[in-house]
N, C-alpha and C positions, 0 to 999 in steps of 0.2 A: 645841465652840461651840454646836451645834445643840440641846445638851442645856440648857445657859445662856440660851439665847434662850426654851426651853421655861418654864425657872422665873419668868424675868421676864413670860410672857403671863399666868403665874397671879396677880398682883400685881396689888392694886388700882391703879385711874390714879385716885390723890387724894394731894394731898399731906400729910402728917403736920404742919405747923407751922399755929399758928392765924393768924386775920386779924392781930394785934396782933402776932405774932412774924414775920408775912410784912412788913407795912410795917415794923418796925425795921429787918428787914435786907435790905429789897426790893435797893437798891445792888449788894451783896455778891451778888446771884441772878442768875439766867439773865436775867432782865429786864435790869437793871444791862448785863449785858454787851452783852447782845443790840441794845442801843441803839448802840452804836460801830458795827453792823453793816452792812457796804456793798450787802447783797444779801441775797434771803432766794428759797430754791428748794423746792418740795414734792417730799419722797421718799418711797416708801413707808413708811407709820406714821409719819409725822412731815416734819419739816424738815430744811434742810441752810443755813447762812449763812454770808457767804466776809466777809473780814475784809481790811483792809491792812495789811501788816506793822508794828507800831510796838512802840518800847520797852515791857514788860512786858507783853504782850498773852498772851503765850503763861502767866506766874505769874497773870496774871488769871482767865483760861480757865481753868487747872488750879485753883483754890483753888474756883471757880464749881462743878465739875462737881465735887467733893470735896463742897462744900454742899446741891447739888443733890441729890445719890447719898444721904447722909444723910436728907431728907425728899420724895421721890422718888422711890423706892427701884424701881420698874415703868421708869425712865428708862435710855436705852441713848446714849453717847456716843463719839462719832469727833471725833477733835482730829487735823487731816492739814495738816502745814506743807508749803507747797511748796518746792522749790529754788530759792536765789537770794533775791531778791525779791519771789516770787511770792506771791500769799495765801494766808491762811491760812483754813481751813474747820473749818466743826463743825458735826456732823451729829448730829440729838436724833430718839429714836425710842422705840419702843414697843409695846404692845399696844394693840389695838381701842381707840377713846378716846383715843389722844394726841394724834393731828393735833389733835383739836376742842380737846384742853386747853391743849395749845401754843398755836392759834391763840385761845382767851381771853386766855392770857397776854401773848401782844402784842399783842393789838388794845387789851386796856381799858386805858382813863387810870388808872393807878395800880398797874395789875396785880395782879389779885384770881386770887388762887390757888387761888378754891375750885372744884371743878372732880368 
C-alpha cells in the first residue's frame, strides 16, 4: 500500500475534464454528492464527510468515486459503512495540494474544478 500511496504523490493535483465537461456532469461529481453531506472533517491531505444512511447512497458514492478516479486520477478514496444505522463516511485525500483543491471545490458556487 505504501508503495501505491507513493505513485499517487507523483500525480498532478489537477483534474483532467475541462470547464464545459466539469458543468455538464458537475451532478454525477464529488460536488453532486458532497452536497447531501451531514458533516465535513479535515484529515491529513484532505477531508473526510459522514453521510446518513439513505436508499442508494452507498451506488451513488461508488459510481462518484469511479468518475472521480477517471479525471482525478492523484485522488485517494475511503467509503466506510458503519454497523446498523450508523453513517456512512468518505474520506478524499491526496498529495500536497488536495486539501486546497478540495476545499475550492466546495466552497465555490458552481464548483470550478480548475485547481
Amino acid at each position: 500500500m505504501s508503495e501505491d500511496h507513493e505513485v499517487s504523490s507523483h500525480l498532478p493535483v489537477a483534474c483532467t475534464l475541462t470547464p464545459g465537461e466539469f458543468a455538464a456532469r458537475r451532478d454525477g461529481l464529488l460536488q453532486g454528492l458532497l452536497s447531501k453531506a451531514r458533516a465535513q472533517e479535515p484529515i491529513p491531505g484532505g477531508f473526510r464527510w459522514r453521510f446518513n444512511p439513505e436508499a442508494g447512497l452507498l451506488n451513488e458514492a461508488a459510481a462518484v468515486i469511479d468518475a472521480e478516479h477517471r479525471c482525478c486520477r492523484f485522488l485517494r478514496f475511503v467509503l466506510c459503512v458503519e454497523a446498523g444505522e450508523g453513517p456512512v463516511w468518505l474520506e478524499v485525500s491526496g498529495p500536497a495540494g488536495t486539501e486546497d483543491f478540495l476545499t475550492k471545490l466546495v466552497d465555490t458556487p458552481g464548483g470550478s474544478k480548475d485547481g
